[in-house]
C-alpha distance (Angstrom), angle and dihedral (degrees) to the residues before:
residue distance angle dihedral
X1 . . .
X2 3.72 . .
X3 3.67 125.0 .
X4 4.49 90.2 -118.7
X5 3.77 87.7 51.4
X6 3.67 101.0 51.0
X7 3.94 89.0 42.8
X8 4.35 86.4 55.8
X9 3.57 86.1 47.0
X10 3.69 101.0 44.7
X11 4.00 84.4 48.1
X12 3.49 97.9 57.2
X13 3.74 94.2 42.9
X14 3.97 85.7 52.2
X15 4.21 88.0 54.2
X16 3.80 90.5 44.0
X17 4.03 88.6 55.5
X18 3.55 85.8 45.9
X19 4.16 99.1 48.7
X20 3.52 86.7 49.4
X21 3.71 103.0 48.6
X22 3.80 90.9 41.3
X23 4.47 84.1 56.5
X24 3.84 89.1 48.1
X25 3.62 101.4 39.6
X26 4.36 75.6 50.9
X27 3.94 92.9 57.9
X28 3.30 101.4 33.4
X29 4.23 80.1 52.1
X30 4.07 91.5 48.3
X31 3.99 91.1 43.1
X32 3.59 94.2 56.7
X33 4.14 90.6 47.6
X34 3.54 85.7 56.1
X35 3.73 100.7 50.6
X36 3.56 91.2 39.8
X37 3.62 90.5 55.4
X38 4.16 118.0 90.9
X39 3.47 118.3 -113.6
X40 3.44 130.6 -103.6
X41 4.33 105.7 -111.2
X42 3.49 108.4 -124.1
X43 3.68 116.5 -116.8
X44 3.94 120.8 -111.2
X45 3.63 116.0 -105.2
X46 3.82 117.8 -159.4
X47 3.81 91.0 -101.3
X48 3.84 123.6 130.0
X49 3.83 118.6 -111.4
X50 4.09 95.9 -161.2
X51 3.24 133.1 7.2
X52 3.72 133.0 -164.5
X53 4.14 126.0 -146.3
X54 3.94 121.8 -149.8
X55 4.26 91.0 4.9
X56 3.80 116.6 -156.8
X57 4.00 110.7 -170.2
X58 3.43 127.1 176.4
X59 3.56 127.3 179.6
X60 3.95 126.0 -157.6
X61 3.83 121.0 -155.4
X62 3.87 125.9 -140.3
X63 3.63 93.7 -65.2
X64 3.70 97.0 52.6
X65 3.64 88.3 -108.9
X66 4.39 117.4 140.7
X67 4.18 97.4 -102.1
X68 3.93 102.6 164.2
X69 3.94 132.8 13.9
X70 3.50 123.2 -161.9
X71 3.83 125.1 -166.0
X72 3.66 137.5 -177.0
X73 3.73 152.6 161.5
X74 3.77 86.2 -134.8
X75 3.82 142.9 7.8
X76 3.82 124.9 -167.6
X77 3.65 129.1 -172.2
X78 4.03 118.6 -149.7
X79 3.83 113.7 -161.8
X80 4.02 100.5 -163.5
X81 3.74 92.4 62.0
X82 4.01 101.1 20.5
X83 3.54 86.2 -130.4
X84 4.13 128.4 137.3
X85 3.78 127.6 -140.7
X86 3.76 125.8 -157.9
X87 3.98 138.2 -170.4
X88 3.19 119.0 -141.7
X89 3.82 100.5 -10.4
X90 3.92 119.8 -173.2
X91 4.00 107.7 -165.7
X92 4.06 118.2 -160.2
X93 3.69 116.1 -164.7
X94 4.07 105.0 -163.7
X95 3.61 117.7 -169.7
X96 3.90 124.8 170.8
X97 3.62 114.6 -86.9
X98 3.47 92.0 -6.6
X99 3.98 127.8 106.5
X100 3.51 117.6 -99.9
X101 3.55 121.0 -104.9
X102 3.77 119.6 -147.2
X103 3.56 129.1 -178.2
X104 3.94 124.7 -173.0
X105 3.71 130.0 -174.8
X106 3.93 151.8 155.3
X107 3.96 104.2 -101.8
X108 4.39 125.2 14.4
X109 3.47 118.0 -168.6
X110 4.03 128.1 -161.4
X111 3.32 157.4 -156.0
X112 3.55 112.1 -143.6
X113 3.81 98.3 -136.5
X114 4.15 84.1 63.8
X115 3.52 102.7 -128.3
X116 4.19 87.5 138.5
X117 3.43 155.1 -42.4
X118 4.24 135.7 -99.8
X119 4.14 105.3 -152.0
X120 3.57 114.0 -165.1
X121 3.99 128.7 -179.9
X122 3.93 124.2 46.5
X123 3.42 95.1 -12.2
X124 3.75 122.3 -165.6
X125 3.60 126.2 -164.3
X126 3.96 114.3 -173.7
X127 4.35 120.4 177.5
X128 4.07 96.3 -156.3
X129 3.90 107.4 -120.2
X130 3.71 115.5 -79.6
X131 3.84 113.9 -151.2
X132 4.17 113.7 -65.2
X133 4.03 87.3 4.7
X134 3.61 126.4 83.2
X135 3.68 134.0 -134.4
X136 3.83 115.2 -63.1
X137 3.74 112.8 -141.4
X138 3.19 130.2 -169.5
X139 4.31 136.4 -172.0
X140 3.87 129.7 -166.5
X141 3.71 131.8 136.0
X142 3.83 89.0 -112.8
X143 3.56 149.8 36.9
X144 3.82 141.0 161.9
X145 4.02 116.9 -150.7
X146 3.52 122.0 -152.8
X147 3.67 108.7 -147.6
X148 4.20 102.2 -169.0
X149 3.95 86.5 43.3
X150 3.48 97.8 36.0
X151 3.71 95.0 -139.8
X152 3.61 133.8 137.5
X153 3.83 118.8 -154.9
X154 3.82 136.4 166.3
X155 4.26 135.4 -170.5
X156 4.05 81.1 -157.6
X157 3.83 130.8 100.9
X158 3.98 105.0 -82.9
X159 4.00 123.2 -165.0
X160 3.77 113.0 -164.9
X161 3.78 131.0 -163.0
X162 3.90 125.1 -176.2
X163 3.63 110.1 169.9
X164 3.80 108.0 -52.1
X165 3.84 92.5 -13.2
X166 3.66 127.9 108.0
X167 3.75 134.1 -163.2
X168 3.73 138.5 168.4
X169 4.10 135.4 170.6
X170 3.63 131.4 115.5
X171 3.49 133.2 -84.3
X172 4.15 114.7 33.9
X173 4.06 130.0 -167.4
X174 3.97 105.8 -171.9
X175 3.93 103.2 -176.3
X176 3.93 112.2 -152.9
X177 4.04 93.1 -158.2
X178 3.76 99.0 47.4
X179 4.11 92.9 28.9
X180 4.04 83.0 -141.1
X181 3.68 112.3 138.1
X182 3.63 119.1 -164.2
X183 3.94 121.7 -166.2
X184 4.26 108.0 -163.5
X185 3.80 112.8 -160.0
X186 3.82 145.4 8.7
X187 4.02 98.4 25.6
X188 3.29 131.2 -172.6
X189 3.86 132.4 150.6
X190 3.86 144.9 146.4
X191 3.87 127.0 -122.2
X192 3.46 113.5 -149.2
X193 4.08 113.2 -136.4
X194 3.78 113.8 -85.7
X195 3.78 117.0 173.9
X196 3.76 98.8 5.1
X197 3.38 96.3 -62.4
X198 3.99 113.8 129.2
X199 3.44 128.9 -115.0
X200 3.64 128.0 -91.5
X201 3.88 144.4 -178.4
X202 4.10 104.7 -144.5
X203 3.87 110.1 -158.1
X204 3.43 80.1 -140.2
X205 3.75 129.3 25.4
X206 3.47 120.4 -160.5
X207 4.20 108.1 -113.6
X208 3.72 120.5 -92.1
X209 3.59 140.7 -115.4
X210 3.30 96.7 173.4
């Protein structure tokens, strides 16, 4: 080999090393930007993050006395709104020498800080009986349940039994402290007789604390 040829190959072997350092010295360069760089936070999807089978909640008040229960076949908690789901929930209210109120339905929904519950789907509202008077029931398709206040109210159509009684209208607020219940709009309802006097079906009942 001649002395010019191996000096034009050894040249072109020294750019060659250079090229290719100068490409990895490059990646190496853009890999360690990229790791150096935060990451992006990925974005909350409406997915639960635990979930809870068969839930049993009960909730004291100041005294340390039960106040609220809260039961269902499943609870899920949803981080990107702080909101909790429930199937199936039944809700007791218990206040001291007061019926209980309990109110099942299909669906619950939550905010995770307590305050109440929205029920939606067949829901049933029953105040247990309360010496001479009989259970008060009532059905709508939705209900929301104030936990502190332990009241249940509704803008839906309501229809009320208590014993032979009847009442419907729209919109309801049944108080579990005061045991008044107060129906808004649209009432109708039939009395049965009591002490002789004949039944009737007032246009407009006057609300009751009964």
């Amino acid at each position: 080999m001649s002395a010019r040829l191996f000096d034009r190959l050894a040249a072109v072997t020294s750019i060659l090393i250079l090229v290719g350092l100068g490409m990895l010295s490059y990646f190496l360069a853009q890999q360690a930007e990229r790791l150096a760089r935060p990451s992006e936070p990925r974005g909350l999807t409406h997915e639960p993050d635990y979930f809870v089978d068969r839930l049993r909640l009960l909730k004291a008040n100041e005294a340390g006395n039960p106040a609220v229960r809260i039961e269902a076949v499943r609870m899920r908690h949803y981080p990107d709104d702080l909101t909790i789901e429930f199937d199936e929930p039944h809700v007791v209210t218990l206040t001291e020498n007061r019926p209980a109120i309990r109110v099942d339905a299909d669906r619950g929904r939550s905010p995770d800080s307590g305050e109440k519950t929205d029920l939606s789907g067949n829901v049933r509202i029953v105040r247990d009986a309360d010496g001479d008077h009989p259970p008060l029931i009532v059905l709508t398709d939705a209900a929301t349940v104030l936990l502190e206040e332990k009241v249940v109210l509704t803008d839906r159509p309501v229809d009320i039994r208590t014993g032979p009684n009847t009442l419907t209208g729209v919109g309801m607020r049944l108080d579990s402290q005061t045991r008044r219940l107060q129906v808004d709009s649209r009432v109708k309802g039939r009395i049965a007789p009591r002490d002789g006097t004949p039944a009737g079906s007032p246009e407009q009942p006057p609300e009751s604390s009964r």
